[in-house]
C-alpha positions in Angstrom: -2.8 6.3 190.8 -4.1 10.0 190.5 -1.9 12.8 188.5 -1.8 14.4 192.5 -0.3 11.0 194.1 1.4 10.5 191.3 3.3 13.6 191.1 4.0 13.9 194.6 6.2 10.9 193.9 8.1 12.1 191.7 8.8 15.4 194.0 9.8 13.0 196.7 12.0 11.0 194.6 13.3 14.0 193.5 13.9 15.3 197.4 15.7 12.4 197.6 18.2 12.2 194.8 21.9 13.0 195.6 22.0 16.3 192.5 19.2 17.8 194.7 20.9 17.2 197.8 23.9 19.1 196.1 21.7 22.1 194.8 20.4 22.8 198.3 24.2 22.5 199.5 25.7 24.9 197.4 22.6 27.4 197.5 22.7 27.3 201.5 26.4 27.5 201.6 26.1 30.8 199.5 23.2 32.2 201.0 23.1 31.7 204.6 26.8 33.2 204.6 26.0 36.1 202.7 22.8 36.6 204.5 24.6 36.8 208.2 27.2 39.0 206.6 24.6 41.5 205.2 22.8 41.5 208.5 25.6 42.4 210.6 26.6 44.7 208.4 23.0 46.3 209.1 23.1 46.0 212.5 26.5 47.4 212.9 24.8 50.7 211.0 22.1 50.2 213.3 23.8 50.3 216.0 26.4 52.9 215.4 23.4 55.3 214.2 22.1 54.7 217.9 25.4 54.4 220.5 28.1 56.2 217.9 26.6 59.6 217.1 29.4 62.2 217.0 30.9 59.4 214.7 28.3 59.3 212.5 27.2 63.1 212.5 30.9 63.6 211.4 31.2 65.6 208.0 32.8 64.2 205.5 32.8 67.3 202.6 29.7 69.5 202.8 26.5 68.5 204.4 28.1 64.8 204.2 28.1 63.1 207.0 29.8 59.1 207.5 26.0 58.4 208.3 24.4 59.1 204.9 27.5 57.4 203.8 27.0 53.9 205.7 23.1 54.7 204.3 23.6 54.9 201.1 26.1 52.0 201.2 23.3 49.4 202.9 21.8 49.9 198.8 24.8 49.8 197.1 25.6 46.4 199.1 21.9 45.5 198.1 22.8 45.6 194.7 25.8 43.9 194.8 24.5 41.3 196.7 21.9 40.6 194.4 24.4 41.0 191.2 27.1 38.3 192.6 24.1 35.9 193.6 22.5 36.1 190.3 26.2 34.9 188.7 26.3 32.5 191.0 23.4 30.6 190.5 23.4 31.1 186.8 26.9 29.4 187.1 26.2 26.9 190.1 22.7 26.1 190.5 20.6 26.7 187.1 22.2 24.1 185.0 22.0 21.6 188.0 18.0 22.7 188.9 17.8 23.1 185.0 18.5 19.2 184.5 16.8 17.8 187.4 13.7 20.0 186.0 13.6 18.4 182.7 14.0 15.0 183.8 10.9 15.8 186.3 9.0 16.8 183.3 10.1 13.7 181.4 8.8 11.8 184.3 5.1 13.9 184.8 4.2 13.8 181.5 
């Protein structure tokens, strides 16, 4: 058996275990929920910014309008986004990919 057959195996075998079944839960139920509730929050920027004008051109205090608000907002909600998933996988998916890692490398070499 070459290195190439023979480490395909262990991916599949991998694929196939119940703690890698259980990483790809948790990270889907995190990140396909987050994802649709960032997008919507775009598109409801989007779409205000295109059908909601005098709302948006309204001035908050100076040359400050609820637009550059909702702007600036889509990259704070970037950030924190990106903060919240970081704990979370350091919490719920690093020490589970970590050990399923380590035993693949046990296995490969």
């Amino acid at each position: 058996m070459t290195t190439r057959q023979h480490d395909s195996s262990v991916y599949e075998h991998i694929q196939g275990e119940e703690r890698f079944q259980e990483l790809k839960r948790r990270f889907r139920s995190w990140a396909f929920p987050m994802t649709a509730a960032f997008l919507a929050w775009y598109l409801l920027y989007v779409v205000l910014s295109a059908w909601a004008r005098d709302f948006m051109g309204t001035k908050v205090f100076g040359n400050i309008n609820v637009a550059l608000i909702f702007g600036l907002l889509q990259f704070v909600s970037t950030f924190l986004i990106a903060w919240a998933y970081s704990r979370y996988a350091e919490k719920k998916l690093d020490p589970v990919a970590d050990e399923i890692r380590h035993e693949a490398e046990g296995t490969t070499e």
